[in-house]
C-alpha positions as CSV (number, residue, x, y, z in Angstrom):
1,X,76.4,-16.3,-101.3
2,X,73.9,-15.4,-99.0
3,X,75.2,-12.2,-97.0
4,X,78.0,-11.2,-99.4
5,X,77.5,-7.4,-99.9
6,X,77.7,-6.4,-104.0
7,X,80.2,-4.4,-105.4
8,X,79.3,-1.1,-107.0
9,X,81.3,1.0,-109.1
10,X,83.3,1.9,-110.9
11,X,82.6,5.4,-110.8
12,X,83.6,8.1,-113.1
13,X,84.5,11.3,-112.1
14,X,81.0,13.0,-112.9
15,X,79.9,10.2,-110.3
16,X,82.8,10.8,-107.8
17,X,81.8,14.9,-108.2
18,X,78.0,14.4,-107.5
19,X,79.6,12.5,-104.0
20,X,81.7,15.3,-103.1
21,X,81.7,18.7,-103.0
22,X,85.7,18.7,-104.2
23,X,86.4,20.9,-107.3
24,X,90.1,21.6,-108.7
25,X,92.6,22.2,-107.4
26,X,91.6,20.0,-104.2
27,X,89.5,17.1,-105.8
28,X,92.3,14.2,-105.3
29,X,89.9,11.2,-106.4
30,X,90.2,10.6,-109.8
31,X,87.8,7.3,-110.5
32,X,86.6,4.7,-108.3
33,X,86.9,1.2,-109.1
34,X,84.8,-0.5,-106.5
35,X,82.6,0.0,-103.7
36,X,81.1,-1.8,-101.2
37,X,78.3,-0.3,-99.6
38,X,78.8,0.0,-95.8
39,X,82.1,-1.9,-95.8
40,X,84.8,-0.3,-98.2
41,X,86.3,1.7,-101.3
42,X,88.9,1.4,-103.8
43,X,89.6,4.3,-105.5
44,X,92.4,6.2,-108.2
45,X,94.1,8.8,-107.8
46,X,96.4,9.9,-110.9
47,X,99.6,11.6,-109.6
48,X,100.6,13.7,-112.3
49,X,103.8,16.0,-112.6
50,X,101.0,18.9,-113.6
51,X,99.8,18.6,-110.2
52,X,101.1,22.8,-108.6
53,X,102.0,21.3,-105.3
54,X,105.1,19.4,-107.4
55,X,106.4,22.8,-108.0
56,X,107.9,23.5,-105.0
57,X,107.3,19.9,-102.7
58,X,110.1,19.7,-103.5
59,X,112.6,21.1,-106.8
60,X,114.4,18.4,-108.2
61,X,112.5,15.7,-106.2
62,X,109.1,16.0,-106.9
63,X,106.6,14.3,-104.1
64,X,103.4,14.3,-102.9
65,X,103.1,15.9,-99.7
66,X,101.5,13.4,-96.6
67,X,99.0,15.5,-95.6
68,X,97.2,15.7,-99.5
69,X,97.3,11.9,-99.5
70,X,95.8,11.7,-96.3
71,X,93.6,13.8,-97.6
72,X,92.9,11.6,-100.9
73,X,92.2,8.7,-98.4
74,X,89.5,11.1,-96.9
75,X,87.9,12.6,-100.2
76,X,87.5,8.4,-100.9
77,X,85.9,7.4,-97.7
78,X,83.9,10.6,-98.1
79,X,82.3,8.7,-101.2
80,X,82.3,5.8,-99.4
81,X,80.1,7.6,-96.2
82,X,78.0,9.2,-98.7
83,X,76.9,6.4,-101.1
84,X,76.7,4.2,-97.8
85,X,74.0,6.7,-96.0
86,X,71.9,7.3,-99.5
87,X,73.3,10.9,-99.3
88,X,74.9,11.7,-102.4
89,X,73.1,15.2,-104.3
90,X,72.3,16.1,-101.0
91,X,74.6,18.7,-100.3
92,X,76.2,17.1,-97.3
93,X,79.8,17.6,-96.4
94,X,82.1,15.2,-94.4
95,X,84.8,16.9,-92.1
96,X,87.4,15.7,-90.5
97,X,87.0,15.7,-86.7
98,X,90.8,13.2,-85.9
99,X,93.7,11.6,-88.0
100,X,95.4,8.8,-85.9
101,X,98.3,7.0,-86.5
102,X,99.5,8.0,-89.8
103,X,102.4,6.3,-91.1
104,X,103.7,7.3,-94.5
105,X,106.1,4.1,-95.9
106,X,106.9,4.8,-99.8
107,X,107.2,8.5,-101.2
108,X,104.7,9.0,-104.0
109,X,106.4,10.8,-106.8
110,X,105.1,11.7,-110.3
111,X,103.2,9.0,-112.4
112,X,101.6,6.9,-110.4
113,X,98.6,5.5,-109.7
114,X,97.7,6.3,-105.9
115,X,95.4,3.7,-105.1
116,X,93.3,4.4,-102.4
117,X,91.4,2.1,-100.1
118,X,89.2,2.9,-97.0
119,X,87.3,1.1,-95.0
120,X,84.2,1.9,-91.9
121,X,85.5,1.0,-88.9
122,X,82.3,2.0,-87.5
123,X,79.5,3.7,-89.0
124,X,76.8,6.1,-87.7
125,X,74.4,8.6,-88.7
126,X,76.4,11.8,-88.3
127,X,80.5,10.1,-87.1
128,X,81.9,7.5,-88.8
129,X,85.2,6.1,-88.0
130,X,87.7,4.6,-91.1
131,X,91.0,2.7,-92.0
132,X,92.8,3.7,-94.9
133,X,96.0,2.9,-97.1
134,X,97.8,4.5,-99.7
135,X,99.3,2.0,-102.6
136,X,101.3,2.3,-105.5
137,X,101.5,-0.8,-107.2
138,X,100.6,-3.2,-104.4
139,X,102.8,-1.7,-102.3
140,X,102.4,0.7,-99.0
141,X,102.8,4.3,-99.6
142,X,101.2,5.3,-96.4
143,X,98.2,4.7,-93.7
144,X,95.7,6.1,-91.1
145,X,92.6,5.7,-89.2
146,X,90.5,8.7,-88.8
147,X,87.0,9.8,-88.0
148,X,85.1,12.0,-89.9
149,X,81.5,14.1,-89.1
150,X,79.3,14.5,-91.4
151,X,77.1,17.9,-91.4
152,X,74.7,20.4,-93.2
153,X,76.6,22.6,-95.6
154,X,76.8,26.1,-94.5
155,X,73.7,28.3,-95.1
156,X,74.2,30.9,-97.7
């Protein structure tokens, strides 16, 4: 179909690494299982009980605190910016710049797949602007729009 952007992916996590600068313990994307180039991402994150943040968010109820998946959501449209712009093994990081209207619907406990999805609201050279949503099996953990700026990394 003439028009129809092609899916790419999916991406191990040697791939997702070369994308982003993340390393453990604050590399939330796991895999990626599709993306479209200048449009969108679906991505994985595995939410394990291993994870340190489990030990005390919170004893005896173990969950994933909001403001690591929002920052899942970003790590995937990070990829999403970078593969889009031709910039990945350059170096470039993406920072936030503003979060908007996060809603977090469904705790996300141990054992899950996180499934991330993001998608350009608007895209330029330097500030891009995304949706994204948070699912566990289908269903809504949480969502947001933010914008993000990408920059130089710092000189050494």
């Amino acid at each position: 179909m003439e028009g129809e952007a092609t899916s790419i992916g999916p991406f191990d996590i040697t791939r997702v690494m070369a994308a982003i600068p993340h390393r453990y313990p604050m590399l939330l994307v796991d895999r990626v299982a599709e993306l479209i180039p200048d449009r969108s991402i679906k991505a994985i994150k595995a939410v394990t009980i291993n994870e340190g943040f489990f030990q005390g968010h919170f004893p005896g109820r173990p969950i994933m605190p909001g403001v690591l998946i929002v920052e899942a959501l970003a790590q995937a449209a990070g990829i999403l910016a970078v593969e889009s712009l031709g910039l990945a093994g350059s170096g470039k990081l993406v920072y936030f710049m503003s979060i908007d209207g996060v809603k977090f619907r469904k705790p996300v406990e141990p054992g899950v797949l996180l499934t991330l999805e993001a998608e350009f609201l608007q895209k330029r050279a330097r500030v891009c602007k995304f949706a994204g949503k948070a699912r566990i099996d289908g269903e809504l953990a949480a969502e947001c729009e933010f914008t993000a700026m990408i920059a130089d990394p710092p000189k050494a």
